[in-house]
N, C-alpha and C positions, 0 to 999 in steps of 0.2 A: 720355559725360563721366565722367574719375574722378572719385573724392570728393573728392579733393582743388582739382579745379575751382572744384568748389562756392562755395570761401571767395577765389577770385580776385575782384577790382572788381568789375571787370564783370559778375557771375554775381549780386554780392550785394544785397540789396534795403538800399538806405538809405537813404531816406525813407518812413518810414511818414506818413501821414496820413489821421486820421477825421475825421468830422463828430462832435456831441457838443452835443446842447441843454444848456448850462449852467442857463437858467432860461426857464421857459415865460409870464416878464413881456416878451418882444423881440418882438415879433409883425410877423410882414410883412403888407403890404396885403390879404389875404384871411385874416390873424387865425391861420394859423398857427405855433406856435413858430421863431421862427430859429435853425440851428444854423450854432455854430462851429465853424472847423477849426482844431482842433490837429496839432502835428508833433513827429514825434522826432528827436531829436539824436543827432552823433559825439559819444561819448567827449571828444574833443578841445576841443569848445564845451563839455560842460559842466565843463571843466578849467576855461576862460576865466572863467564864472559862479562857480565857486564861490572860483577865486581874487580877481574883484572884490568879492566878500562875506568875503575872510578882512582881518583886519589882524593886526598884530604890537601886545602890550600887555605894557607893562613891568610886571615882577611886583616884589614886597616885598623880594626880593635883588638889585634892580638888573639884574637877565636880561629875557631878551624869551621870551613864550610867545604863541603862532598860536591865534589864536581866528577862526573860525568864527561871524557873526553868523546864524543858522539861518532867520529871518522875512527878512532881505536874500536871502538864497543862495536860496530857493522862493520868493519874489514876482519873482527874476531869471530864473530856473529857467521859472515860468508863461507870465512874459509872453515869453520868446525861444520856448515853444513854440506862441503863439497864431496862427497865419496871419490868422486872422478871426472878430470885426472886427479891423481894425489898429489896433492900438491906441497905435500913435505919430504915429496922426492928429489935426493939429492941431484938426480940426473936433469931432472928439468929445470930444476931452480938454475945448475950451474948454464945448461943451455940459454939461459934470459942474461946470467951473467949477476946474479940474486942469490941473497941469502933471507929464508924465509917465507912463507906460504904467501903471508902478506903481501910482502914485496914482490912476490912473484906474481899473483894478480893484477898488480899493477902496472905489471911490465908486458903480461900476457896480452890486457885487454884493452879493447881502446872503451874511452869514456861513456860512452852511449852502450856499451857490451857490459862494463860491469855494472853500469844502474840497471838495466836489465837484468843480471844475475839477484844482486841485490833486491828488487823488485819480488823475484822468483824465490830467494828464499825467504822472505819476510811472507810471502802469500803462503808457502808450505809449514813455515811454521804459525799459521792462524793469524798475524797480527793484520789489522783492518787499517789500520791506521799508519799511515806516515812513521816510518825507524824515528824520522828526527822529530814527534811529538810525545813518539813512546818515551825518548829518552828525557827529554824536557820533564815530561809527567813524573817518570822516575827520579827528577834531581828535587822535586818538592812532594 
């Protein structure tokens, strides 16, 4: 195969997917932690996520400037890479007492569990850098 193979469909790996204990409070029936699986995303989905987190805001001379809501864009970003649990399951959401994948994240996890998730899917999906410098970089 040339190199050039390599980067054909077919050849290329695109779905990553790990396992990943976000927090060792989930326990299955014999008491050990249960892990989630996270998944990585095309390019292209996370175009989708980051444009349903942009709007347009009118600024003091009557112009419009693209902002980038940054905690919208990584709580969209998290939950489209969560395979499991599903977290647009009506039965868990209503368990939390939540409507929404989002919201239910946030009710699931304590603060230092979901920068940890967060953490984990930004490393799965290739980014090196800090969510909150990508997005900066993205608004100019």
């Amino acid at each position: 195969m040339s190199d050039l193979q390599g980067f054909f469909a077919q050849n290329a790996v695109i779905d990553t997917t790990e396992e990943f204990v976000v927090s060792p409070r989930f326990k299955d029936k014999d008491g050990r932690p249960i892990p989630w699986k996270i998944r990585s995303m095309k390019q292209r989905e996370n175009e989708e996520i980051r444009k349903s987190a942009t709007r347009k805001i009118r600024d003091k001379r009557g112009g419009y400037q693209v902002e980038t809501n940054s905690d919208e864009y990584i709580a969209k970003l998290t939950v489209a890479s969560v395979v499991f649990p599903p977290l647009k399951d009506e039965a868990l959401q209503k368990s939390y007492g939540v409507l929404g994948a989002d919201k239910l994240l946030s009710e699931m996890l304590l603060p230092g569990e979901y920068a940890d998730l967060i953490n984990k899917v930004q490393e799965l999906n290739g980014f090196e850098k800090d969510i909150n410098e990508l997005v900066h970089e993205v608004k100019n």
